[in-house]
C-alpha positions in Angstrom: 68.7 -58.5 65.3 67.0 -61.7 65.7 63.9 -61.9 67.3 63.2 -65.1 69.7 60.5 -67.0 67.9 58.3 -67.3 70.7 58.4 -63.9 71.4 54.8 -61.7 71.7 54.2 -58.3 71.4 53.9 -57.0 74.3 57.4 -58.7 75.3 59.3 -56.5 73.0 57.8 -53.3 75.0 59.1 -55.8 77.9 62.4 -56.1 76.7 62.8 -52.5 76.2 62.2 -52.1 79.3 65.0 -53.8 81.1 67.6 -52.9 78.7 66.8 -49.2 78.4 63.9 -47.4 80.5 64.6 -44.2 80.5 65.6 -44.3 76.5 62.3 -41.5 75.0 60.2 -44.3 72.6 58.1 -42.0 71.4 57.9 -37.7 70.2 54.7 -36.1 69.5 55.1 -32.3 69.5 56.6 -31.6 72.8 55.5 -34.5 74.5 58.1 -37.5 75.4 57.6 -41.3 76.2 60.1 -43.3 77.5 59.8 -47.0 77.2 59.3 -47.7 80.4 56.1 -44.9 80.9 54.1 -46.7 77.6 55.0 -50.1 78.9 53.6 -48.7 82.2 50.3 -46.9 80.3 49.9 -50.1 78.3 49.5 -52.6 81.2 47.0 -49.7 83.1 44.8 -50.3 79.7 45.2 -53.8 79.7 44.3 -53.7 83.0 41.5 -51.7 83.0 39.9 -53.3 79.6 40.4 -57.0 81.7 38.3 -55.5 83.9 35.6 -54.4 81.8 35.4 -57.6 80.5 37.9 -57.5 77.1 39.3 -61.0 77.1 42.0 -63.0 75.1 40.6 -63.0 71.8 38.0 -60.1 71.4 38.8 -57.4 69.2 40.0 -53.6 69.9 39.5 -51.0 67.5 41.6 -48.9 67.7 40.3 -45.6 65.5 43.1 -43.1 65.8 45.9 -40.9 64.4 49.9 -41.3 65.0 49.2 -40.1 68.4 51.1 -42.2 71.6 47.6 -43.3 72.3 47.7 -45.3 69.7 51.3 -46.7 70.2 49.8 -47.5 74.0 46.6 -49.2 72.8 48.1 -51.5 70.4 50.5 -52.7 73.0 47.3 -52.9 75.7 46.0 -55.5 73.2 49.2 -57.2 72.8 49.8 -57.2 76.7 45.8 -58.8 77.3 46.0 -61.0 73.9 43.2 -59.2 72.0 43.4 -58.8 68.4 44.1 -54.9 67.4 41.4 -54.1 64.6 43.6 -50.4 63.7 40.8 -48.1 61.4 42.0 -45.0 59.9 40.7 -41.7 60.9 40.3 -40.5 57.3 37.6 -43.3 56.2 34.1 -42.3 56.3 31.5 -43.9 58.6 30.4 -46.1 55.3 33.8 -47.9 56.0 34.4 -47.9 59.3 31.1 -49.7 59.6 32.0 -52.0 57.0 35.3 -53.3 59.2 33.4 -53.2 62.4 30.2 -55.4 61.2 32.9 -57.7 60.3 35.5 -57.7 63.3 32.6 -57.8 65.8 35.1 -56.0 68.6 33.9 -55.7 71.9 36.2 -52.3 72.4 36.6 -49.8 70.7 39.0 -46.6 70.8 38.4 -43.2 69.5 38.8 -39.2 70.1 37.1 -36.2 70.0 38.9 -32.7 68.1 38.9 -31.3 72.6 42.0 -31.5 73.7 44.5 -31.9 70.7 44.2 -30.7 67.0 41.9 -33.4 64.9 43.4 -34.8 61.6 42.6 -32.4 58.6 39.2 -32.7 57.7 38.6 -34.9 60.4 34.7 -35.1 61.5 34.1 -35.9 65.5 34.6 -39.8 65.4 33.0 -40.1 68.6 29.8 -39.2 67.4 30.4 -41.2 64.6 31.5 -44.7 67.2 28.6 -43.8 69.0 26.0 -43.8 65.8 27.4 -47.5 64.7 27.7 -48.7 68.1 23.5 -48.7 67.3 23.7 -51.7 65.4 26.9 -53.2 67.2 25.6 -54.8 70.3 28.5 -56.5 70.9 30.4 -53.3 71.0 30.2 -52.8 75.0 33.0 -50.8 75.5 33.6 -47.3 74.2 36.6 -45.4 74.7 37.6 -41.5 73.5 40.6 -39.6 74.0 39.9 -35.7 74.0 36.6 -36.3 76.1 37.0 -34.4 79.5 35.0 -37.0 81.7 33.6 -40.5 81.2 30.1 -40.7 80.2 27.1 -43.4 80.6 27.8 -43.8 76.9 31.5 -43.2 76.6 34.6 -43.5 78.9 37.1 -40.7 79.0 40.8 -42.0 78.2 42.3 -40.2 81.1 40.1 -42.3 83.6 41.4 -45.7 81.7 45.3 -44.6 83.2 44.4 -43.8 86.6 45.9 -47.0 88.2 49.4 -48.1 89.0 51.5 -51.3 88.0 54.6 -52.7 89.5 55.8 -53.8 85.7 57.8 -57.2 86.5 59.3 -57.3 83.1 59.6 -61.3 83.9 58.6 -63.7 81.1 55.7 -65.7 82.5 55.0 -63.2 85.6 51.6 -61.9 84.5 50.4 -58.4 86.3 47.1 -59.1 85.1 45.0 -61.9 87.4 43.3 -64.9 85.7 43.9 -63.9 82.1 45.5 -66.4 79.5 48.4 -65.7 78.3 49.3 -64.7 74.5 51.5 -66.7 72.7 53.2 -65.5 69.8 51.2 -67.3 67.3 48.5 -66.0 68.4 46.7 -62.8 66.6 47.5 -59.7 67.0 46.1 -57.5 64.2 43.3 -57.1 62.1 44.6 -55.1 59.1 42.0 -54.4 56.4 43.1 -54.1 52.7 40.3 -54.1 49.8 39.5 -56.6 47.0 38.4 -56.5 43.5 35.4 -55.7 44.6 36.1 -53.1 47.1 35.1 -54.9 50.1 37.1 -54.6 53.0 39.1 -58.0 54.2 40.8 -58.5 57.3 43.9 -59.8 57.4 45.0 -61.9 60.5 48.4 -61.3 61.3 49.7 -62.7 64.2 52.3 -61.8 66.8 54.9 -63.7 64.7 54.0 -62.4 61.7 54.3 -58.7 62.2 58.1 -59.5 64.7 59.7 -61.4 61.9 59.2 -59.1 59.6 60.1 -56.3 61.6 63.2 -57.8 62.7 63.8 -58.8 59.0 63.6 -54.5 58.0 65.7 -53.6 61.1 68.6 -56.4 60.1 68.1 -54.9 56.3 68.1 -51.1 57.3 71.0 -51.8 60.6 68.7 -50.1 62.9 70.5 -48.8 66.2 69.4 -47.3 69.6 70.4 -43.9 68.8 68.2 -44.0 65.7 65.3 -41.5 65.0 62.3 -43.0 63.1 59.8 -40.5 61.6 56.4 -41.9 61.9 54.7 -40.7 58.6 53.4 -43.3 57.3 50.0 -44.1 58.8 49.7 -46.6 62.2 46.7 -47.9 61.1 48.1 -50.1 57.9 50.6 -52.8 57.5 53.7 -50.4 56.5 53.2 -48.2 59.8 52.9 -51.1 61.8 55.7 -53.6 61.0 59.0 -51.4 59.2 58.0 -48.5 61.5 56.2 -49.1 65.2 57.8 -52.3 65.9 61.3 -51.7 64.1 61.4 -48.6 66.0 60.8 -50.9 69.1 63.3 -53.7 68.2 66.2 -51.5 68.1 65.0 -49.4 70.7 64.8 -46.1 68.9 62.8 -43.4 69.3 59.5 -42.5 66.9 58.9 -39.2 65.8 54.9 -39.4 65.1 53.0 -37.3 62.9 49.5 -36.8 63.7 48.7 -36.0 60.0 51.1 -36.1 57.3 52.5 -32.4 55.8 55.2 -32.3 53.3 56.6 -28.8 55.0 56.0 -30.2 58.6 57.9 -33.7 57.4 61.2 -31.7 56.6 60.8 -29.6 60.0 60.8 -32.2 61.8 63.5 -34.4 60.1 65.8 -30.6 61.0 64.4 -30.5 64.7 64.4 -33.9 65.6 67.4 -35.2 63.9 65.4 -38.0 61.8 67.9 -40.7 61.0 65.3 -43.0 59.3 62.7 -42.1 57.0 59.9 -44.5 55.3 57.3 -43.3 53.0 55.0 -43.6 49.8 56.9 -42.1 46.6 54.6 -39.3 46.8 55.5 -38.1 50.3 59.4 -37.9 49.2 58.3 -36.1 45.6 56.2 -33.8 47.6 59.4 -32.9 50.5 61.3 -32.9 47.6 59.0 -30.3 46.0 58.2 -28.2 48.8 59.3 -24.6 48.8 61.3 -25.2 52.3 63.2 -27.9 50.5 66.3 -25.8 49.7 66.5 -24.0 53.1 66.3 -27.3 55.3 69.2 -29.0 56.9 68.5 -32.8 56.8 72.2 -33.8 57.1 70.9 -36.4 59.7 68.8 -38.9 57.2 70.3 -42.3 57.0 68.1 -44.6 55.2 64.6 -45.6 54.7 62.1 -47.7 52.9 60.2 -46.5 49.9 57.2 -48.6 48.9 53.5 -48.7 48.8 53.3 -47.7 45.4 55.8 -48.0 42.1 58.8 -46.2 42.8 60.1 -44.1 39.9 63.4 -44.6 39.3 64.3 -40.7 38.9 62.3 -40.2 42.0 64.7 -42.6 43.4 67.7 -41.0 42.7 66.6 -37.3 43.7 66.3 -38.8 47.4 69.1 -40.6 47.4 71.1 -37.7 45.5 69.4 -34.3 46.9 67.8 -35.3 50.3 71.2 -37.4 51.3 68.9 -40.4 52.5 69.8 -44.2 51.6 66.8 -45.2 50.7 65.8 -48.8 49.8 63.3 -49.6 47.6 60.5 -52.5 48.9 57.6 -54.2 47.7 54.8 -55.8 49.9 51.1 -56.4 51.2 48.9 -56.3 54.3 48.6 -59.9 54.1 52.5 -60.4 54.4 53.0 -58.3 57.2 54.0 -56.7 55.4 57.3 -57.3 53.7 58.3 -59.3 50.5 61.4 -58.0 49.1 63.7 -55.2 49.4 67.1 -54.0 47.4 70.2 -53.7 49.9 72.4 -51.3 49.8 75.3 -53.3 48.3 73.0 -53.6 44.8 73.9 -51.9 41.9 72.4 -48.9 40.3 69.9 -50.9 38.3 68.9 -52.7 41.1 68.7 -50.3 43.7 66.6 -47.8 40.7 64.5 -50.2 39.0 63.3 -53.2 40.7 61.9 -54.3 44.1 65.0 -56.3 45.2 65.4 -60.1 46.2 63.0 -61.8 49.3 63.8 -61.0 52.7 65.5 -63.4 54.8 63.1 -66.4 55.5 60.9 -65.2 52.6 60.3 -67.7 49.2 59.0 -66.4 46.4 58.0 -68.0 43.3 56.7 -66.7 39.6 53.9 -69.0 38.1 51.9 -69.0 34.7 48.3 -69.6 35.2 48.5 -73.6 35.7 50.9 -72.6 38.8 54.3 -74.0 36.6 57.4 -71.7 37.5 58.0 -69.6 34.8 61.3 -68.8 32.9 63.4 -66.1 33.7 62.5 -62.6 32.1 58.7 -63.7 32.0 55.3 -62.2 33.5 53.9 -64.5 35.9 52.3 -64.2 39.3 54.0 -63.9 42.5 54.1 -65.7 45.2 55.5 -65.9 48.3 55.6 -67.6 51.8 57.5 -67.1 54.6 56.6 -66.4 58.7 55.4 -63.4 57.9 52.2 -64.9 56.1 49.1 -63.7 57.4 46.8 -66.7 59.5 44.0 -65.9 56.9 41.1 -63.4 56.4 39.1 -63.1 59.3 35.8 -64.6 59.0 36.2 -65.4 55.3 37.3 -68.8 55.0 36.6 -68.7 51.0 38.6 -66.3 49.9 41.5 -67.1 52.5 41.2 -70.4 50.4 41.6 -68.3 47.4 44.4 -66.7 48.6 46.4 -69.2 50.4 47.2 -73.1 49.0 47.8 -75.9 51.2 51.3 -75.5 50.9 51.4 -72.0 52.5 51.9 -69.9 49.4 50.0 -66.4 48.9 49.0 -65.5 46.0 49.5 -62.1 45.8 47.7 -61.1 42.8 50.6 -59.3 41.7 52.1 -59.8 38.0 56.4 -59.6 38.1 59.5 -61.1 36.3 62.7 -62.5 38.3 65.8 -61.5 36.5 68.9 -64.4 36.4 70.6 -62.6 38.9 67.8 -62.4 41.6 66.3 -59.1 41.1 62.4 -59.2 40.9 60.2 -56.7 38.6 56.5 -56.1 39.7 55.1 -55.1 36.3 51.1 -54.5 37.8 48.2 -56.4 39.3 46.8 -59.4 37.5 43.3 -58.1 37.6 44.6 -55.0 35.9 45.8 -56.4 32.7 45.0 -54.8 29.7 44.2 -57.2 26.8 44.3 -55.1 23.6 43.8 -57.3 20.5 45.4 -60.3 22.7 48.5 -58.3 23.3 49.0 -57.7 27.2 49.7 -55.0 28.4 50.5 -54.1 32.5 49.7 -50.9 33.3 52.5 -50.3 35.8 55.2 -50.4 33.0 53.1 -47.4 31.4 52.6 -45.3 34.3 56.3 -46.0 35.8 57.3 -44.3 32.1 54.6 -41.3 32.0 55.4 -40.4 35.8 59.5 -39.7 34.6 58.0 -36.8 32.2 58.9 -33.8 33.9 54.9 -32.2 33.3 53.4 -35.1 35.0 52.5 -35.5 38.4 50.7 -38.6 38.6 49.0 -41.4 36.1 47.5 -44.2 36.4 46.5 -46.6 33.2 42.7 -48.3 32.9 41.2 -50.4 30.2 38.3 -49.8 28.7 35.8 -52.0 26.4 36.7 -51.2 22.7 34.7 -53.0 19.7 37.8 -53.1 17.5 40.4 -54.2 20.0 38.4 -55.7 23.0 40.1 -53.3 25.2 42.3 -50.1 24.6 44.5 -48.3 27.6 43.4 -45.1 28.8 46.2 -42.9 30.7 44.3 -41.1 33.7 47.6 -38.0 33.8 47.6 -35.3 36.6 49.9 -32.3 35.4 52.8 -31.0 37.3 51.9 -27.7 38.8 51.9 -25.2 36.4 51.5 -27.2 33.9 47.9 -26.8 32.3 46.5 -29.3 29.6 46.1 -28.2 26.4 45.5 -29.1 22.7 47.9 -30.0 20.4 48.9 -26.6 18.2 48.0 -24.1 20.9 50.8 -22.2 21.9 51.4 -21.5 25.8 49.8 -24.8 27.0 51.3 -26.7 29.8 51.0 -30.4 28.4 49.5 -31.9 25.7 48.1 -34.9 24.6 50.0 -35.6 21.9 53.3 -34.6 23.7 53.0 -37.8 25.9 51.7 -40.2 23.8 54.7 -38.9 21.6 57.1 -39.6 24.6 55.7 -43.0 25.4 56.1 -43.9 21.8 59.7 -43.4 22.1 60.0 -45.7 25.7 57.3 -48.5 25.1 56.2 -51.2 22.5 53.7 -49.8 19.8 50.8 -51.3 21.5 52.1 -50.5 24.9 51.5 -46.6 24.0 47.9 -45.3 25.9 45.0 -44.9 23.1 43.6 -42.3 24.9 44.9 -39.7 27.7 42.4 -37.8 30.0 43.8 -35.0 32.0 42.5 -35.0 36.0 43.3 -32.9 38.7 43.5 -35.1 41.2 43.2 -38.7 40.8 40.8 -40.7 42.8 42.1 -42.2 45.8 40.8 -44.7 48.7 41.1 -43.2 52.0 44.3 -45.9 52.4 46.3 -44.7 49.6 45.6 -46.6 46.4 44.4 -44.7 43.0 40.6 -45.8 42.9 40.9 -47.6 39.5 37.4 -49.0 39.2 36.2 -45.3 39.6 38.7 -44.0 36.8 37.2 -46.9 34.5 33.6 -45.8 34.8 34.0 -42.2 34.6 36.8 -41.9 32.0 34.7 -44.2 29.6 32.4 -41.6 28.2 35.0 -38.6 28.8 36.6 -36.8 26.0 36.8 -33.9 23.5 33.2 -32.9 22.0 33.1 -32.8 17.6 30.2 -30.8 16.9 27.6 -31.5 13.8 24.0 -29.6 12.7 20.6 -31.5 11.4 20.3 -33.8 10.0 23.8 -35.3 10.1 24.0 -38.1 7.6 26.5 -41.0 9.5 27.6 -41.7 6.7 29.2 -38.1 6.3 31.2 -38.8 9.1 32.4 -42.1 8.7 30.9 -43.9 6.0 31.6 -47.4 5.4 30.5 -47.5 1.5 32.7 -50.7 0.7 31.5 -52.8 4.2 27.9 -54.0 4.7 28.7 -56.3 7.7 29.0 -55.7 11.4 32.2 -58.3 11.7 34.4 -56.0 13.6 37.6 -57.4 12.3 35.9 -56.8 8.3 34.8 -53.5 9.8 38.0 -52.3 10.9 39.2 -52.3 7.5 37.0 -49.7 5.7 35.0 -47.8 8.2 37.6 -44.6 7.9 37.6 -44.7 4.1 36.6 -41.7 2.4 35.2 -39.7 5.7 35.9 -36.5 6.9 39.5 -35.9 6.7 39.7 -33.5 9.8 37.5 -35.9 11.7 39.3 -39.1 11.1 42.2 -37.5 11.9 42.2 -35.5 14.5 39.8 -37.8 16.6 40.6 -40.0 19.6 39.2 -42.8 21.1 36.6 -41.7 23.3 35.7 -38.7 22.1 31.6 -37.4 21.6 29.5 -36.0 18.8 27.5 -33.9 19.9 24.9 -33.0 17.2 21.6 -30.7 16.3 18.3 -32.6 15.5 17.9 -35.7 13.4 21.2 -37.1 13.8 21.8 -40.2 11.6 18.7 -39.1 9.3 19.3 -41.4 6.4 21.6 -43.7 7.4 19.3 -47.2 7.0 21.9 -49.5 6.9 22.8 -51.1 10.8 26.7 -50.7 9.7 26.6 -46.8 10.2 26.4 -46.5 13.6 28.4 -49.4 14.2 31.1 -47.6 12.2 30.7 -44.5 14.6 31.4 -47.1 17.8 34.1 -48.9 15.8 35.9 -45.8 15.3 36.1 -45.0 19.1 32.9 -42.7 19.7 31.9 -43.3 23.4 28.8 -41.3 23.1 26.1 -39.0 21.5 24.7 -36.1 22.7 21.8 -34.8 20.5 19.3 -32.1 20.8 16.7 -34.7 20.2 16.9 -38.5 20.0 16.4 -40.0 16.3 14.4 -43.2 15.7 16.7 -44.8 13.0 19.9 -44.4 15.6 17.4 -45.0 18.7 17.1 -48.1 17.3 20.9 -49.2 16.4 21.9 -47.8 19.7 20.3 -50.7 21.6 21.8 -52.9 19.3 25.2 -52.0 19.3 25.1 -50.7 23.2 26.4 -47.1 21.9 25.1 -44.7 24.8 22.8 -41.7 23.2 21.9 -38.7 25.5 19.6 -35.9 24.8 19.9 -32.3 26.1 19.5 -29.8 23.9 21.2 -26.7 26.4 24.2 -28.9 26.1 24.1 -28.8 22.9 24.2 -25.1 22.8 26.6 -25.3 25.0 28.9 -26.8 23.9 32.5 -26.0 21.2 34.0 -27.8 19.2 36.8 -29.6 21.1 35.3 -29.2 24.8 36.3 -31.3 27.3 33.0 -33.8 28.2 32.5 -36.4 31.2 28.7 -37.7 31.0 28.0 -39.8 34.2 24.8 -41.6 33.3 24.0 -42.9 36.9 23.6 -39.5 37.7 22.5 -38.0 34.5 24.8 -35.2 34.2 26.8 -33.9 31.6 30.0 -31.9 32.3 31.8 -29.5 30.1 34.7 -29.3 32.2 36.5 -26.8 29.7 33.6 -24.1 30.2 32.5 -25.3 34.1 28.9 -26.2 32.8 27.1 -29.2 33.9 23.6 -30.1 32.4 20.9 -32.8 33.2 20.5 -35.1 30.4 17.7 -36.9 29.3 18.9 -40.6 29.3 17.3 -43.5 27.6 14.6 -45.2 30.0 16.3 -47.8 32.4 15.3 -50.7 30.6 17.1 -49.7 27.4 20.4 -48.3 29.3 20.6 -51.7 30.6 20.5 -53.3 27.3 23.3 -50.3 25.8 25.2 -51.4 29.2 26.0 -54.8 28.5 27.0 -53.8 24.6 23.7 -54.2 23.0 21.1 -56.5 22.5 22.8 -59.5 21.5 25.1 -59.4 24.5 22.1 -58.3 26.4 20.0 -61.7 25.4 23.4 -64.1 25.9 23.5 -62.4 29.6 19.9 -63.1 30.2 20.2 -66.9 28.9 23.4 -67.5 31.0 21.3 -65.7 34.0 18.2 -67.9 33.3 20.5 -71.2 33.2 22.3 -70.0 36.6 18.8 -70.0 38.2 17.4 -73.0 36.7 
């Protein structure tokens, strides 16, 4: 299906209109849309919004679930050329005040939990718009579905619809006086995605962007009018937008929306409503495939789908296509490109179709580049790039990092890390900001977690680095067990999963220094409200997290691990002797990460600055003592190893305890027992020395800082 290149929007809704009015567009419980009654309810809100003053150009938030309201309001914008600003319903006020301070809209649409169920968890956005809209003077016009009638502060959604259009469906007849009109290069969207530094960016995605890529998915997937998209994948981002809203509308199928996603309600519906196409994160299809009603459900109508979002295990791959009977195709992407890059076709071969994210999309380039921007050879890590109609206009109102992101030639620079293989095939391998540099070996988490999520006991992982003395950084595997699965320690009988059993089974898959150096078990892992495993929280909390090895008074160091033949604190001379002739069962049984925890005194005796440092060489993230000892206060500051003192703690804790400390807070946790105690930190003006690694690194800081201002 290809899509006229001046085409906008709101002419697809158009479009649909003539060839099929009566065809239902959209499902939401037991309500039906056709076409032609959104195209109607679309131009009512456009209307209306025209009249309230919205022009070409302002923004519209739009802060709702799959609900048609949504669907309506995004073509409203489309139809008056305002830029959709889509905000999930699951971020906190925090965030959603974050996008709106940088949008600026002058409309904004939300709901109340009257009228229809709220999303799980959900608080009362209105309240919430109506807080922010405070500090927003710009924000005029306020909007809620649910709300029974319109307020001084707030319009009821209901009142927005009451008016009638004769739609034309003529290009260039415009129902709505004196506005200009949109043009397909034009924006459309506002889609937020985060950076490094967890501040939200808008991407600028124009008319163009998101219908080229959508027609580019429908030609790939050979959508048809008697299809039946289910609409699980959030509206408000890039992948709910493009492959499913607007694909849906290209071919002129109907949408199955869910207002919040439910594994059990996913596979009722897919029965019911004879779902044909299905797109989804890997975890929704691992969690159908997983759900008790699994077995019992008739889903004899899937055809095909996309999975992407997030790496796709290749056994995960293979239980949809094999179990659930759908097609699905594997893709890889971004908000910035609308947001598809590449995708495997259904003509690949198994290795293809299991393992890698496929070749570009028609009309897409891509390229792999070192770190001068030279193409690199086949089979080799670089960074891709790509560029194509469906790259966004730019981030709005940040004209430095747009710079950053897209050269003067039109490439993105996604960030990403891949390989291309001879044939075509790429291989995204993890995020270039991710990279784990242990010892100068590299190593890209995604490869790592891609092998632990095929073990059978794992649910989930993700892979951090952390600062290491010895090694610069080591990996850290972040695992959340299978159900039923508890972790345990190596030896006891009964337990779920083990430490050792993994790092065993990555042994056998990876490169030596591929294999994690430490694995912390979570329940959950941390997520944004978008989707993506919060990594910058795993690498602060899983830094000082591990099993406890408990001593008494007056604990020589250099009864734990001496370093008798090395009197110098060059890590690399260190490295060689600081495990001779200690405590067998320590040495051996320790892990990276792990904490003493120790009576009184600790470190009495030990004079000599290479006894501590031996301690931090070995992997100790921490000390937790019953009182803090001057001869280790001292080397603590200068070799930046964190020291904590709590004496109930102490008490507390057994040998081989699971510990977090979060030292912001000043908490300890002993997960294994469900104890948490207040520590007594060092004062601020040391933790910010043992911070940075210790005086020395402390003082080059301070110079560079002084130098910066000077």
């Amino acid at each position: 299906m290809k899509i006229p290149p001046d085409l906008t929007i709101a002419d697809l809704l158009r479009l649909n209109v003539e060839r099929n009015p009566d065809q239902v567009f959209l499902t939401l419980a037991e309500q039906r849309l056709t076409y032609a009654q959104v195209n109607a309810q679309a131009e009512a809100l456009a209307a209306f919004l025209a009249e309230c003053g919205l022009k070409h150009g302002d923004r519209l938030v739009i802060n709702l679930p799959n609900w048609p309201e949504f669907v309506i309001a995004f073509f409203a914008a489309a139809a008056l050329g305002a830029i959709a600003v889509p905000i999930s319903p699951r971020r906190p006020a925090s965030e959603v005040q974050a996008r709106l301070a940088n949008s600026c809209p002058a409309a904004a649409i939300t709901y109340t939990a009257a009228g229809r169920p709220a999303v799980e968890g959900a608080f009362d956005h209105l309240a919430m718009m109506e807080e922010l809209r405070r500090s927003l003077p710009e924000l005029r016009i306020l909007i809620a579905v649910g709300l029974d009638e319109s307020r001084s502060d707030a319009l009821a959604w209901r009142h927005t619809l009451e008016r009638s259009y004769t739609v034309h469906g003529i290009k260039g007849q415009d129902p709505i006086r004196g506005r200009q009109t949109p043009s397909s290069q034009d924006p459309a969207a506002i889609l937020y995605t985060l950076g490094m530094t967890g501040e939200p960016r808008g991407a600028v995605l124009s008319h163009r962007n998101l219908l080229s890529n959508a027609s580019a998915i429908a030609n790939l997937i050979g959508v048809k009018p008697e299809d039946v998209f289910l609409g699980s994948v959030p509206l408000s981002n890039a992948f709910g937008i493009g492959p499913t809203l607007l694909t849906a509308a290209i071919a002129g199928a109907r949408l199955v929306l869910m207002g919040a996603y439910h594994p059990g309600e996913a596979l009722q519906l897919i029965e019911s409503e004879r779902v044909t196409v299905h797109h989804g994160v890997p975890t929704m299809f691992a969690l159908e495939l997983n759900h008790p009603d699994f077995a019992t459900t008739d889903l004899s109508s899937l055809r095909t789908g996309i999975m992407s979002g997030a790496p796709c295990p290749p056994e995960l791959v293979r239980r949809v296509r094999g179990e659930m009977g759908c097609d699905v195709l594997i893709a890889y992407g971004l908000t910035e490109a609308a947001p598809g890059v590449t995708a495997t076709r259904f003509t690949d071969g198994p290795v293809t179709r299991n393992e890698t994210v496929g070749r570009p999309l028609p009309g897409v380039e891509v390229r792999i580049v070192d770190e001068t921007g030279a193409e690199v050879p086949f089979g080799e890590v670089g960074e891709l790039l790509c560029r194509g109609p469906n790259i966004m206009l730019g981030y709005w109102g940040r004209p430095e990092e747009t710079a950053q992101r897209l050269d003067g030639e039109g490439w993105l620079h996604t960030g990403d890390l891949a390989t291309l293989d001879p044939n075509g095939p790429i291989r995204v391998v993890g995020r270039r900001d991710d990279v784990i540099n242990r010892g100068g070996l590299k190593i890209y988490p995604g490869t790592v977690e891609m092998v632990l999520r095929t073990h059978p006991k794992v649910k989930e992982a993700a892979v951090v680095g952390l600062p290491d003395l010895i090694f610069g950084e080591i990996s850290c595997a972040c695992v959340v067990p299978m159900p039923g699965f508890s972790p345990g320690r190596e030896g006891n009988s009964g337990v779920g999963v083990t430490r050792e059993e993994l790092i065993a089974y990555c042994r056998e898959r990876l490169a030596d220094y591929e294999v994690p150096d430490r694995v912390v078990f979570f329940e959950a892992l941390p997520r944004r409200a978008s989707g993506p495993v919060r990594k910058d929280y795993l690498r602060e909390h899983v830094r000082i997290r591990g099993r406890a090895w408990v001593f008494g008074k007056n604990v020589n160091t250099d009864a734990i691990i001496p370093a008798r033949h090395c009197n110098t604190a060059d890590p690399r001379e260190l490295a060689r002797h600081c495990m001779e002739d200690a405590d067998p069962t320590f040495i051996r049984r320790m892990q990276r990460g792990d904490l003493i925890v120790a009576g009184a005194n600790f470190g009495c005796g030990s004079s000599r600055e290479v006894a501590p440092l031996s301690i931090k060489a070995a992997g100790v993230s921490a000390v937790v003592a019953k009182s803090f000892a001057r001869i280790f206060f001292r080397n603590a500051i200068n070799i930046g190893l964190p020291i904590f003192e709590c004496p109930q703690a102490v008490d507390g804790i057994a040998e081989g305890d699971e510990i977090e400390i979060d030292p912001p807070a000043g908490v300890l946790r002993n997960i294994t027992r469900g104890t948490d105690y207040s520590l007594t930190p060092f004062p601020d003006f040391l933790q910010r020395i043992i911070a940075r690694g210790g005086l020395l690194g402390y003082v080059e800081e301070r110079l560079t800082e002084l130098k910066r201002e000077t």
